[in-house]
N, C-alpha and C positions, 0 to 999 in steps of 0.2 A: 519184301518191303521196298517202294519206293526211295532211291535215293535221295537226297537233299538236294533241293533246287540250288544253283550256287546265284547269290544275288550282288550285284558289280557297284560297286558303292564310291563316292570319295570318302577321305577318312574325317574331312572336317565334320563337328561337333553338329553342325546340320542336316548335311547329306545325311550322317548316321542317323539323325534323328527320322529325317524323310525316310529312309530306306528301312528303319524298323520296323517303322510303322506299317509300310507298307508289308512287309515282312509279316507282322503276325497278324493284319488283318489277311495276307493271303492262306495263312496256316489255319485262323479261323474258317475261313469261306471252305478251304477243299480240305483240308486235313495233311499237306505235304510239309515238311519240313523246309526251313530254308535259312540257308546259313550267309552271311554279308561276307563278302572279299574285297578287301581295299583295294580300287585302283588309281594309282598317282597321277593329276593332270598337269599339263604344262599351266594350266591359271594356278592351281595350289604350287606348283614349285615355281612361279616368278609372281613374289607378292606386293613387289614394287612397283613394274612396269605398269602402265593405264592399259587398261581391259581392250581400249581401240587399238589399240596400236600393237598388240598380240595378236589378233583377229577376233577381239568381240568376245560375247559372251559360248563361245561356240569351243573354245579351250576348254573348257571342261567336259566338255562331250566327247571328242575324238577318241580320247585314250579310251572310253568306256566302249564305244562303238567300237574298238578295232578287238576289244577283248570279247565283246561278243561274237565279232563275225571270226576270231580265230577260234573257236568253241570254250577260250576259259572260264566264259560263265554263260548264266543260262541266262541271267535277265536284267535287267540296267533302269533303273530309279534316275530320273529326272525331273530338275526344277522345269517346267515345261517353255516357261518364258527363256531356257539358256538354250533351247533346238534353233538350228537353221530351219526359213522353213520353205527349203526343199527337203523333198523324204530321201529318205538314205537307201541305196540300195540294199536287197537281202533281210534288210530289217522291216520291223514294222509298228506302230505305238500301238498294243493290244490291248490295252487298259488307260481312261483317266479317271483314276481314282473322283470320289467326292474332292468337290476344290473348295479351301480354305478360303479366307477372307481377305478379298483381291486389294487391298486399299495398302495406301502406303501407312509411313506410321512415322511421326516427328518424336525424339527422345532430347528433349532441353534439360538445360540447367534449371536450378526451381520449378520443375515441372511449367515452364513456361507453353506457351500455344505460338503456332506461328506468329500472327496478331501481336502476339504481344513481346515479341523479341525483341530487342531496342535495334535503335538504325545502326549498322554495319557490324551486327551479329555475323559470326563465321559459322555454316552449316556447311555440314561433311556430306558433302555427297559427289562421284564423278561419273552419273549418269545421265544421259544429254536431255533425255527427257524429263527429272527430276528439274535439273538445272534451269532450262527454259520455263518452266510452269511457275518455278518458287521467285523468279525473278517478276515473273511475269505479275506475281502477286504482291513481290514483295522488293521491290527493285535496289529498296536500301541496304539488302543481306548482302552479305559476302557467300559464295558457295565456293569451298573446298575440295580437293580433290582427293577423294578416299579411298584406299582400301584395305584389305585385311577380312580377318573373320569377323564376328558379332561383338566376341569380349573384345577384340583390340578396338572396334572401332566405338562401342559406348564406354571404353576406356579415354578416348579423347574428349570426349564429357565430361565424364568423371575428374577427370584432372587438370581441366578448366583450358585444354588446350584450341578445345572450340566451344562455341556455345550451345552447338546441336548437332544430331545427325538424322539423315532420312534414312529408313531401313522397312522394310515389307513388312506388314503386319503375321503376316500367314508366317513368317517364316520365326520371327520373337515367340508369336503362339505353340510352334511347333518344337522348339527349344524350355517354354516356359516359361518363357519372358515376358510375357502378354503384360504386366503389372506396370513394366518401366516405361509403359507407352504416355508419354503427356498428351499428345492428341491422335488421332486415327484420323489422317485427311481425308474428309470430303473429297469425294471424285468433281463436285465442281471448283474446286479447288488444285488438285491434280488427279488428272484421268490417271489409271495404274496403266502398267506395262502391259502389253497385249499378250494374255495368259499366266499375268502372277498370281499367285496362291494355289496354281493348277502341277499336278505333278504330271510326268508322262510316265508310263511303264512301260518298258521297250524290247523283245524278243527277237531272233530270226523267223524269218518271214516264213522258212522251210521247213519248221516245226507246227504242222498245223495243233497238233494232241495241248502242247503249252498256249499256243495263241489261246484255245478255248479255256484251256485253264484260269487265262490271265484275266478273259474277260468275265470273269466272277466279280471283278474291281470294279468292274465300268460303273459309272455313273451319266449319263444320255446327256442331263441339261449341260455339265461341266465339260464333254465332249461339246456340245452345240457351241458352247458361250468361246472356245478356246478355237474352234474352227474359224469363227466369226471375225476373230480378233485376228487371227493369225494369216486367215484371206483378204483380209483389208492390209496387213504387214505387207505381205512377198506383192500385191497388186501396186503396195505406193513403190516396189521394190528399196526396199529402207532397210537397215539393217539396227543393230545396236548402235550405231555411233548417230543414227538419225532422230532429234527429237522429236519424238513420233508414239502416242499413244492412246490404247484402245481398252472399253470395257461395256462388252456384252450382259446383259440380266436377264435368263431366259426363265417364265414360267407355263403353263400352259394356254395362255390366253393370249399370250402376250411376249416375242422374240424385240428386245429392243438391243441397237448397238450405239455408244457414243464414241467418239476419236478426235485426239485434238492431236493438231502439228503447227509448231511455234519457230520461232527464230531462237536462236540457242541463247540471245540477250534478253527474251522475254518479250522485246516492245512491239512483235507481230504475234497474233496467237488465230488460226483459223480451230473451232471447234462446230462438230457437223454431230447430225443423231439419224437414224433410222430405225422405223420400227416397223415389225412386221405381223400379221398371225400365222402361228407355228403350224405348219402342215404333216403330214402323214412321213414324207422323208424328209426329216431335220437336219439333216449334215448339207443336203441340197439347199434347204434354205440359208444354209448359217454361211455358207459359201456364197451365196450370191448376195448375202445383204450385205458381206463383207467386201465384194467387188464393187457393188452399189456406194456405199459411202467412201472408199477410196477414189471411185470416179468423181463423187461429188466435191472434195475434199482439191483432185488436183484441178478441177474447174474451178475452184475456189485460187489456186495459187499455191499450193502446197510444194510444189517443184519448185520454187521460188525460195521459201523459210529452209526446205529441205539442205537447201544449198546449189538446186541443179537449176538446168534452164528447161524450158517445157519442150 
């Protein structure tokens, strides 16, 4: 009998959630057992400092990745929007699961909607591309600097210390939360983060027997739409701290990408679309239409809102 796959998880009430899941739909698909191992990241043990100033969303990764390539575990569950994206040696993303629903998600007091927050409402949020779009929309808010897990941060709701926060939709859904959502923004409203709702599943590259295993998960368009998003990312070369955001909708007729890059005040916002028809090798096109609208984007000025010079 097959040992138990060991799978690398962080221990927040999320991750677990993500990693379950993925967990027993891998036990479905092949029949192997697979057991979660908490690993501690420098982002869960410093819950104060700001995400930039750690290095980004990419502190949560390390420690997983280093546990992989030392063989303590077999396989690593990621938010896919928190990947650097250069690939990592040795490794390889062998699976992306079906992707949840990429849109962000406002939780107000009174169930209120953006619209209708009064002037100099305080929303929690300290993501730069959050930040840029909501002013951009809404320029009488105050935006917050937050973080923490889910209950802490719709506890500052709760107890009337802000009057909202932005939080992923995919990510409330996959905890259960989906109910405390007052609105689910409109992408023309705020474009999501390039690859949120998408998970990665991540092995050693040296294991071909798991690599195939893994790709029992795969889902084609959700791999397309996160390629897309993710070639247009590393092409504007942007990282987390840049507000910078992308969201691909791939069906069979029809590959379209949107991306917007704003001034972190809101008062510049460049938003570009390209749309293509989907071909026989899909990751080729989701790559190049991602470099396509980044070229468009910095012909636009984008190096400029970014913060750089062209």
């Amino acid at each position: 009998m097959s040992r138990a796959l060991r799978l690398g998880t962080r221990a927040s009430k999320l991750a677990l959630a993500q990693s379950g899941d993925v967990a027993e739909a891998l036990t479905e698909a092949t029949g192997r057992a697979v057991e979660l191992v908490h690993i501690s990241t420098e982002g869960d043990r410093d819950r104060t400092t700001p995400l930039t100033q750690i290095g980004g969303t990419g502190v949560f990764v390390s420690a997983l990745r280093d546990a992989l390539l030392a063989g303590q575990i077999d396989i690593a569950v990621h938010s896919y929007k928190d990947l650097p994206t250069a690939p990592a040696n040795g490794l390889t993303i062998a699976a992306v699961p079906v992707r949840e629903d990429s849109r962000d998600a406002l939780i107000a007091r009174d169930g209120l909607t953006l619209d209708k927050l009064p002037p100099g409402a305080r929303i929690g949020t300290g993501a730069p591309r959050r930040i840029a779009q909501i002013l951009a929309a809404r320029p009488d808010v105050q935006c917050v600097p937050i973080r923490g897990n889910v209950d802490t941060r719709l506890g500052k709701v709760t107890s009337g210390e802000l009057d909202a926060v932005v939080l992923a939709v995919a990510g409330l859904a996959r905890l259960g939360r989906a109910d405390e959502i007052t609105e689910a923004l409109d992408p023309d409203v705020l474009v999501p983060a390039p690859a949120q709702g998408a998970l990665a599943v991540e092995c050693r590259s040296d294991d071909p027997d798991l690599v195939e295993l893994l790709g029992s998960l795969e889902d084609a368009g959700a791999r397309a739409e996160v390629i897309a998003e993710r070639s247009l990312l590393a092409a504007l070369e942007a990282g987390c701290s840049a507000p910078v955001a992308a969201w691909a909708t791939y069906s069979a007729t029809e590959f379209i990408l949107r991306a917007r890059v704003a001034s972190l005040d809101g008062t510049k916002v460049l938003t570009e679309a390209r749309t293509i028809a989907p071909h026989d090798d899909l990751h080729t096109d989701a790559e190049a239409v991602g470099r396509q609208l980044a070229a468009d984007l910095l012909a636009a000025g984008a190096d400029t809102l970014m913060g750089r010079t062209a």
